[in-house]
C-alpha positions as CSV (number, residue, x, y, z in Angstrom):
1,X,-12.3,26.9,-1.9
2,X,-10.5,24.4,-3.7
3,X,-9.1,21.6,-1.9
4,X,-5.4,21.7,-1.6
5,X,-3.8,17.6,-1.6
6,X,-0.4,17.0,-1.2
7,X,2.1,14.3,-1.8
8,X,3.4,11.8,1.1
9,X,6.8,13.7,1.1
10,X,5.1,17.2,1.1
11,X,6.9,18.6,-2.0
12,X,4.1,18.4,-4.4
13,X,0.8,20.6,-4.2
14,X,-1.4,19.3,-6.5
15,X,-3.0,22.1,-8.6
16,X,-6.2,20.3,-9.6
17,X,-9.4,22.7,-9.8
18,X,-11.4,19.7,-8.3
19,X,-10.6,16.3,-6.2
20,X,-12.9,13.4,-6.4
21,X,-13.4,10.4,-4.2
22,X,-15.4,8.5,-6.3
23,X,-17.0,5.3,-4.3
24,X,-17.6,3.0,-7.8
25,X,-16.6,2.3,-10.7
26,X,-19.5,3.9,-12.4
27,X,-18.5,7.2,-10.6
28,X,-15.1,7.0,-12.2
29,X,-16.4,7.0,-15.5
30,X,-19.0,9.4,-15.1
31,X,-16.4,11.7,-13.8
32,X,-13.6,10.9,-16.5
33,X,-15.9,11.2,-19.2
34,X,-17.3,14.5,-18.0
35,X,-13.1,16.3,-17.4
36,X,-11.4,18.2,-19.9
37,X,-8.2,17.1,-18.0
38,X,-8.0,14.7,-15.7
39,X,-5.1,12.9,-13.7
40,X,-5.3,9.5,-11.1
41,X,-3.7,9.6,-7.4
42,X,-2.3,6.7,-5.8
43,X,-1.4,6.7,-2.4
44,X,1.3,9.6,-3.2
45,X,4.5,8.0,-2.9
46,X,5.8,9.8,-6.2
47,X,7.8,12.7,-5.4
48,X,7.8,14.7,-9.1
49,X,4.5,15.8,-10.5
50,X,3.7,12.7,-12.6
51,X,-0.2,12.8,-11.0
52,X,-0.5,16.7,-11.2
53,X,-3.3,18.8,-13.1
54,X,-5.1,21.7,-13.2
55,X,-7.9,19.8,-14.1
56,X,-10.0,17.1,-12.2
57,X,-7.5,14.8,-9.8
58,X,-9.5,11.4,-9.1
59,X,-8.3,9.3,-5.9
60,X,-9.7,5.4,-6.5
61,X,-9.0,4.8,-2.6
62,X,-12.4,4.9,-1.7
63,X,-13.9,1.9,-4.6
64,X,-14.3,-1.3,-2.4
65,X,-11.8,-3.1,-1.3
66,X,-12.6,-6.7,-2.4
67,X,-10.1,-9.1,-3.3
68,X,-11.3,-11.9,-5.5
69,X,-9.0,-15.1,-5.1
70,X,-9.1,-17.4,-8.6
71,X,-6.7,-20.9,-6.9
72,X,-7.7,-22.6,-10.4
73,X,-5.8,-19.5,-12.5
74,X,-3.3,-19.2,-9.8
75,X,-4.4,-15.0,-9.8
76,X,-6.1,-12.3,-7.7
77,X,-8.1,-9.4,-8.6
78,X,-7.9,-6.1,-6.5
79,X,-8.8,-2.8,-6.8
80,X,-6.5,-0.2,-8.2
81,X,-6.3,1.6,-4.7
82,X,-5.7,-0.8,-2.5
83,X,-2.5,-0.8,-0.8
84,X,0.0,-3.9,-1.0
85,X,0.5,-4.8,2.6
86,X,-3.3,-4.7,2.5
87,X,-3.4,-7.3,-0.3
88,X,-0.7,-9.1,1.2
89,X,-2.1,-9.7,4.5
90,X,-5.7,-11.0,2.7
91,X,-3.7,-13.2,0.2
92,X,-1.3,-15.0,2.7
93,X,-4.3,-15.6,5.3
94,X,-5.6,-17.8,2.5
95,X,-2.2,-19.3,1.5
96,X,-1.3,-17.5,-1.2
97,X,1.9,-14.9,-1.8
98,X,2.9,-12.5,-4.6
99,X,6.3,-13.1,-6.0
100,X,7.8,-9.7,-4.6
101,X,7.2,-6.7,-3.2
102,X,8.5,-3.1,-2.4
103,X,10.5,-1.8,0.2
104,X,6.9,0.2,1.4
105,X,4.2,-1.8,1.9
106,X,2.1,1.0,1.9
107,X,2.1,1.9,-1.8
108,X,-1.3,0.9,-4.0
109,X,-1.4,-1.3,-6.9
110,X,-2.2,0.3,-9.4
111,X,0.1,3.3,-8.8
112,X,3.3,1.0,-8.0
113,X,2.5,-0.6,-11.1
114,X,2.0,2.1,-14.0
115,X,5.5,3.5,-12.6
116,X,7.4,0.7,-12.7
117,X,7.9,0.4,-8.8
118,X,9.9,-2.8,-8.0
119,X,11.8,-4.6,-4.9
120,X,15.1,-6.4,-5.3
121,X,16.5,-9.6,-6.8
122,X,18.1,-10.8,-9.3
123,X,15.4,-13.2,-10.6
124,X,12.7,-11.1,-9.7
125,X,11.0,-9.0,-11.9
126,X,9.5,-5.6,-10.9
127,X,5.8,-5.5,-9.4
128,X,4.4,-5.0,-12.7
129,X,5.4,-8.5,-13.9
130,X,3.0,-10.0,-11.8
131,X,0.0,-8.4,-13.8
132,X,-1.7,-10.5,-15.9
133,X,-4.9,-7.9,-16.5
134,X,-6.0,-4.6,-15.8
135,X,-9.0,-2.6,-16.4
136,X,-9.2,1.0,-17.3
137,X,-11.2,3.3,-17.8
138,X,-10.4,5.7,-21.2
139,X,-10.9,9.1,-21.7
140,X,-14.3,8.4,-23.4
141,X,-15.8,6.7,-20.0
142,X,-15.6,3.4,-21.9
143,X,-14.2,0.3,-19.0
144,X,-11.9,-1.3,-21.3
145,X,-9.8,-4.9,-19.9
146,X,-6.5,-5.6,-21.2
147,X,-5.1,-9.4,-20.5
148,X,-1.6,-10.4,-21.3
149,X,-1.3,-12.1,-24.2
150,X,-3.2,-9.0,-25.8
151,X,-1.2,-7.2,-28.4
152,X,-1.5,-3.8,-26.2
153,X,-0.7,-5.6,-22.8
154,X,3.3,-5.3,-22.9
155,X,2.6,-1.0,-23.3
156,X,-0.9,-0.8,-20.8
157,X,0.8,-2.2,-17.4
158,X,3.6,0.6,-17.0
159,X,1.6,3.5,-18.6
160,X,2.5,6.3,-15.9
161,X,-1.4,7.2,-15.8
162,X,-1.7,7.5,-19.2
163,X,-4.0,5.6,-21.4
164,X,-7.0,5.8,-18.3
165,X,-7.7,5.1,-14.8
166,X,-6.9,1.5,-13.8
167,X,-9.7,0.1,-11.2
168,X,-8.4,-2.7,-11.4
169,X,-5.3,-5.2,-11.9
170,X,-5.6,-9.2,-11.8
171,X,-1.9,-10.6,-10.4
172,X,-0.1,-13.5,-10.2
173,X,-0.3,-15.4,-7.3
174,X,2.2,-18.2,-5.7
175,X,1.6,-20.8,-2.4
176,X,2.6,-18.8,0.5
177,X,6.0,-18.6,1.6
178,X,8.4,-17.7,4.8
179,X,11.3,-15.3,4.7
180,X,14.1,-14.7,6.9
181,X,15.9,-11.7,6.9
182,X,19.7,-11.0,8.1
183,X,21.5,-8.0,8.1
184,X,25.4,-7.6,7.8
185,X,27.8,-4.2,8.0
186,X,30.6,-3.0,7.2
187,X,31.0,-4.7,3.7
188,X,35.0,-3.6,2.3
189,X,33.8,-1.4,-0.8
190,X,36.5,-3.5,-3.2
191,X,34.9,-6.3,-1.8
192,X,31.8,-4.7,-3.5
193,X,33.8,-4.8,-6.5
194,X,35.1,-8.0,-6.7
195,X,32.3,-10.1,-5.4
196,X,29.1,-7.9,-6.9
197,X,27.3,-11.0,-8.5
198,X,27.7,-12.9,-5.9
199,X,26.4,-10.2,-3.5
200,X,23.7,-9.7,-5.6
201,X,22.4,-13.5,-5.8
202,X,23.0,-14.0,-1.8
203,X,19.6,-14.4,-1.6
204,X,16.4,-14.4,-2.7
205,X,16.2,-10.5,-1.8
206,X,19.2,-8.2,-1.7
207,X,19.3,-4.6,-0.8
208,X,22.8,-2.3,0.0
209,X,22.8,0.2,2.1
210,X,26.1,2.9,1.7
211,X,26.5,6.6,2.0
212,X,28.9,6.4,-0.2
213,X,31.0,8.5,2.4
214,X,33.9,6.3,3.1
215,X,35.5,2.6,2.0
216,X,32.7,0.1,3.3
217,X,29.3,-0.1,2.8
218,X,27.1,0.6,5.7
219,X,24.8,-2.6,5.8
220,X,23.8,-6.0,3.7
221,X,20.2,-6.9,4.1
222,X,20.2,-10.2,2.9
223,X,16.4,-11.9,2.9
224,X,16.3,-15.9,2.0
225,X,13.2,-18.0,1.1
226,X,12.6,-21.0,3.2
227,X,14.6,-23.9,1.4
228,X,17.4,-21.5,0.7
229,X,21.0,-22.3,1.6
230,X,21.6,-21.0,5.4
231,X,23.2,-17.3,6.2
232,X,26.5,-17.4,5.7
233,X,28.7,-16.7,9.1
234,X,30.1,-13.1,7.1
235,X,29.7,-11.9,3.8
236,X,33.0,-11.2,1.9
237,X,34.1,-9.5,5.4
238,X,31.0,-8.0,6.2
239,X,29.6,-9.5,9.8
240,X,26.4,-10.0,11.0
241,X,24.9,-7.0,13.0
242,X,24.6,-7.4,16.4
243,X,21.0,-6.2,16.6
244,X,18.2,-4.9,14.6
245,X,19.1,-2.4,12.0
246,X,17.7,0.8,10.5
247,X,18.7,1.8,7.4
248,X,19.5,5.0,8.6
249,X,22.1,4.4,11.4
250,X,21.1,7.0,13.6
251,X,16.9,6.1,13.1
252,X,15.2,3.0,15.5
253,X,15.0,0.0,13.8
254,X,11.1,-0.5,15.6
255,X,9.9,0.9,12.7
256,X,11.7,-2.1,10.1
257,X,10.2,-5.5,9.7
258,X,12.0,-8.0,11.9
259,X,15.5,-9.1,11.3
260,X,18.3,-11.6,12.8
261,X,17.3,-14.2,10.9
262,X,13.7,-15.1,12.4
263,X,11.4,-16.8,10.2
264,X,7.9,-15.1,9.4
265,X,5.8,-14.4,6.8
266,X,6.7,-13.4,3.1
267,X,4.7,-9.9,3.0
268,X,6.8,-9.1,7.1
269,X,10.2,-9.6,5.6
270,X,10.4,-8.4,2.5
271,X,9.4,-5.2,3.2
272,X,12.1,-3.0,5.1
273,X,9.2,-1.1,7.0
274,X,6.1,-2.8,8.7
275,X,2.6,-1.1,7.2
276,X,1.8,-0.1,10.8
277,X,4.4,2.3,11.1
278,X,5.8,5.3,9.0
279,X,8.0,4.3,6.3
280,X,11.5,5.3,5.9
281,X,12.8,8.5,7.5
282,X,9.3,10.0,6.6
283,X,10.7,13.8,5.7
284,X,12.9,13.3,2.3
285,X,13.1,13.2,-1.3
286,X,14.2,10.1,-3.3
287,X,15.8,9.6,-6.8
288,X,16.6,6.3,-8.6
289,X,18.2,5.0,-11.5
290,X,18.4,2.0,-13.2
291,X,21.4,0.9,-15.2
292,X,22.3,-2.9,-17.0
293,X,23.5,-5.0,-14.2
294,X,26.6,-6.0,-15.6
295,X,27.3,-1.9,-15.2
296,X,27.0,-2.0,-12.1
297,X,30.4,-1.9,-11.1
298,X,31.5,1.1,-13.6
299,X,28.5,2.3,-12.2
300,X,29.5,2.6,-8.6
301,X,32.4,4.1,-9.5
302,X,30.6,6.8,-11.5
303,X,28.6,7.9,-8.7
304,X,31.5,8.3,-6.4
305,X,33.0,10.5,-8.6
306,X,30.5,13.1,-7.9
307,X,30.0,11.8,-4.2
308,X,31.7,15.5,-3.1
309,X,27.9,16.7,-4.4
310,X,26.1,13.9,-3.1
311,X,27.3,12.9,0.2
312,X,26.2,16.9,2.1
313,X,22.1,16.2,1.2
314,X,22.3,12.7,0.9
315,X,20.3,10.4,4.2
316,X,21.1,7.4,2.6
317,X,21.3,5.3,-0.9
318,X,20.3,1.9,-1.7
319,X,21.5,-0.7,-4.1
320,X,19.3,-3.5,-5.5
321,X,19.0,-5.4,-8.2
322,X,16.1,-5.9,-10.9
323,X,14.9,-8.3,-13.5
324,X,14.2,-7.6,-17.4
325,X,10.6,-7.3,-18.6
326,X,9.1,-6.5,-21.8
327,X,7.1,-3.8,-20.7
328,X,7.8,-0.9,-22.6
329,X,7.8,2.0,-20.6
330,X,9.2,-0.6,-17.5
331,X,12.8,0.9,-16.5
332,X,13.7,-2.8,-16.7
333,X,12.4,-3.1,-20.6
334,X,15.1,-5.9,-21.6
335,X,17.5,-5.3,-19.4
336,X,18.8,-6.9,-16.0
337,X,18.8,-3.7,-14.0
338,X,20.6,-2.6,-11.3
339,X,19.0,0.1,-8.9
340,X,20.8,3.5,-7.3
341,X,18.6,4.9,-5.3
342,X,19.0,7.8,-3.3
343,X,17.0,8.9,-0.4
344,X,18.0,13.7,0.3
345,X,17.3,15.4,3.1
346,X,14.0,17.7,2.2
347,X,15.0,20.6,0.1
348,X,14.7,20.1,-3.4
349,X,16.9,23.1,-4.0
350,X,19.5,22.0,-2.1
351,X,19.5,18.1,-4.0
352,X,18.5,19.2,-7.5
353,X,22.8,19.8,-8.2
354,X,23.5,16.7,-6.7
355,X,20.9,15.3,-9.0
356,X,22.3,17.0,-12.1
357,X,25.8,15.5,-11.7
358,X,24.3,11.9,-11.2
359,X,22.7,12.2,-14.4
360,X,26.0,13.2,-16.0
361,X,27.9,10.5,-14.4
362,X,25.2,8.1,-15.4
363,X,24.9,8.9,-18.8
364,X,27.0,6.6,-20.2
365,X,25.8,3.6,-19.0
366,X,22.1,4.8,-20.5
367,X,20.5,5.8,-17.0
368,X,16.8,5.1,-16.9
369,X,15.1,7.5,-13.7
370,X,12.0,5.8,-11.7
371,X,9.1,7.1,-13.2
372,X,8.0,8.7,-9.8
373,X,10.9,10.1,-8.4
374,X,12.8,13.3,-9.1
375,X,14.7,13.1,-11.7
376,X,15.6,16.3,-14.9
377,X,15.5,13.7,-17.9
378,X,14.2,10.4,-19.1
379,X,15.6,9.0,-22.2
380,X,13.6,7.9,-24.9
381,X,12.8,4.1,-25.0
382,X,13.1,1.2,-28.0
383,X,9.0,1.3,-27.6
384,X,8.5,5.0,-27.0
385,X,6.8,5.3,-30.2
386,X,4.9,2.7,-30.1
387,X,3.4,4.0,-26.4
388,X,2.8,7.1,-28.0
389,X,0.8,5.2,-30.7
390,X,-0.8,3.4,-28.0
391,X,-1.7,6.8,-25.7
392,X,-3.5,8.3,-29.0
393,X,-5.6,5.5,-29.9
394,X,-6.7,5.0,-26.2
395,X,-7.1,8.6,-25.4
396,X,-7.4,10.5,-28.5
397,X,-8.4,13.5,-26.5
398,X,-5.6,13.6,-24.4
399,X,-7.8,13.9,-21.4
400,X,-5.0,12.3,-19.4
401,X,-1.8,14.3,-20.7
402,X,-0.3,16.3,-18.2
403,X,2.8,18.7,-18.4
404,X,4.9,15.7,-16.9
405,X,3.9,13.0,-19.6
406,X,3.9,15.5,-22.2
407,X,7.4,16.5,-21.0
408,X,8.9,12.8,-20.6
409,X,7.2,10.5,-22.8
410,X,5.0,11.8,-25.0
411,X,7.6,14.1,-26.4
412,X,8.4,14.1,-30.1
């Protein structure tokens, strides 16, 4: 019987004829070389079909583990399956950081990477950013390394899976840092308004938390770098919480990384959720968008517009904030960014309307979706056909097409 995977969130079955767990890299492109089809799994944290097939499905979470530190290039080099809080926890035990990371600490690499996967602030660039190589295998077997600087490099690093498998990326690295984290509620929604940039650059990490329900927004998380400016005492009318906060009001905050303005490590407070424990509400859907920043205001007011469909399957949304790349298939691709991302309750039928009208609200402002979350259409982007280009040199076979990619990028 075939084995039946599934997706973190449960609403994808994959329909691949075969699952492989290969153990080296060698295995990887035996296996690639010998598939008609074949599609890579992270550590399933998409919620669309972006890693489906009815081919061969290839996890990388079994090749080893080992992180190779370089101080003199200021880089590390990890497998494609390793998770980040994994990394993170290596890295900063020998004094080194990366420059951001996700609100899960539990995604891997390579898969938060090829979709564009990002965490908050305005001068920080998505995860991606912080490659400076990868290696893939293409459809022919062959390992091929990409290094920035190469002519490919801006269209290989956010490829959605489709130019090979990556075994491996090579990041930027920085000295260890420490992070303190402090969370205020109850932020007046025109204060939202009027302040927004400076709300946005309170820190060196920002994230909202509304329900767009009423006339405040639920909580600030506010997370500052050692040698930042201190908390301030409230934040445009927003005070500080009292204790530790869940996003989620009604959820425990055990399962968050530690807040009220305690000092700790850079990969414990940037992070909403601590690896050990099950990220966010662990049963939902998520959708995001990504709009300029300096439409973020309009932006807000677009999406409570249509809050009558969102609000009834909505747990909770979160606004963040997201520097421009040159990646072209990056949501950020030359453009300050900001993030709407909405976390549903778990029925895809019931959010899918809700879903619709955001993408009509959003239009205007030239939405871009996250690659792995669920979302009806992606627009095309200024280097669409250049990837397209790129995809049929790499993988003239198409070997890694799938009805997703095929669908929303590789469409004429």
């Amino acid at each position: 019987m075939t084995e039946r995977v599934r997706n973190w969130a449960g609403n994808i079955e994959f329909g691949a004829a075969r699952v492989h767990r290969p153990a080296t890299v060698e295995q990887v492109q035996q296996i690639v070389a010998g598939a008609e089809q074949v599609r890579v799994l992270g550590s399933g944290h998409s919620f669309n079909p972006i890693a489906d097939t009815d081919g061969d499905l290839v996890s990388l979470a079994g090749l080893p583990a080992d992180v190779r530190i370089d101080a003199e290039r200021g880089t590390v080099s990890v497998a494609g399956g390793v998770r980040y809080g994994d990394l993170a926890r290596q890295l900063d035990a020998a004094g080194y950081a990366l420059h951001n990371l996700g609100s899960l600490p539990h995604i891997s690499v390579a898969g938060a990477v090829a979709t564009g996967t990002h965490g908050s602030g305005v001068g920080l660039g998505n995860l991606a950013t912080a490659v400076a190589g990868i290696e893939l295998v293409t459809g022919d077997g062959e390992l091929v390394t990409l290094r920035r600087g190469d002519a490919d490099f801006d269209g290989s690093v956010v490829a959605l899976g489709c130019l090979g498998a990556v075994v491996r990326v090579t990041l930027d690295i920085v000295p260890a840092y420490q992070v303190s984290q402090h969370v205020f509620e109850h932020l007046p929604r025109a204060e939202l308004d009027a302040h927004w940039d400076e709300i946005a650059a309170a820190g060196y990490s920002v994230s909202l938390f509304t329900g767009w329900a009423g006339d405040t927004v639920d909580q600030v998380w506010v997370k500052r770098r050692d040698g930042d400016a201190p908390a301030p005492a409230e934040l445009f009318g927003a005070a500080p919480a009292a204790g530790a906060r869940h996003p989620i009001a009604a959820l425990s905050p055990v399962n968050c990384t530690e807040q009220g303005g305690v000092p700790g490590p850079w990969h414990m407070r940037l992070p909403h959720f601590k690896l050990e424990f099950t990220p966010s509400s662990g049963e939902e859907l998520q959708t995001e968008y990504f709009v300029a920043r300096a439409d973020a205001v309009a932006a807000f007011a677009a999406v409570e517009r249509v809050r009558h469909l969102v609000v009834p399957v909505l747990q909770i949304s979160e606004i963040r904030t997201v520097a421009a790349d040159t990646l072209w298939l990056s949501p950020h691709y030359e453009r300050d960014s900001v993030a709407l991302h909405f976390t549903w309750v778990p029925n895809l039928d019931l959010v899918l309307p809700a879903v619709d009208a955001l993408e009509e609200a959003l239009a205007p402002f030239g939405a871009r979706p996250h690659w792995g979350k669920v979302f009806r259409h992606a627009p095309r982007y200024p280097r669409s056909a250049d990837f397209a280009a790129l995809a049929a040199r790499l993988d003239p076979r198409g070997a890694f097409r799938n009805a997703f990619v095929r669908r929303h990028v590789l469409a004429e």
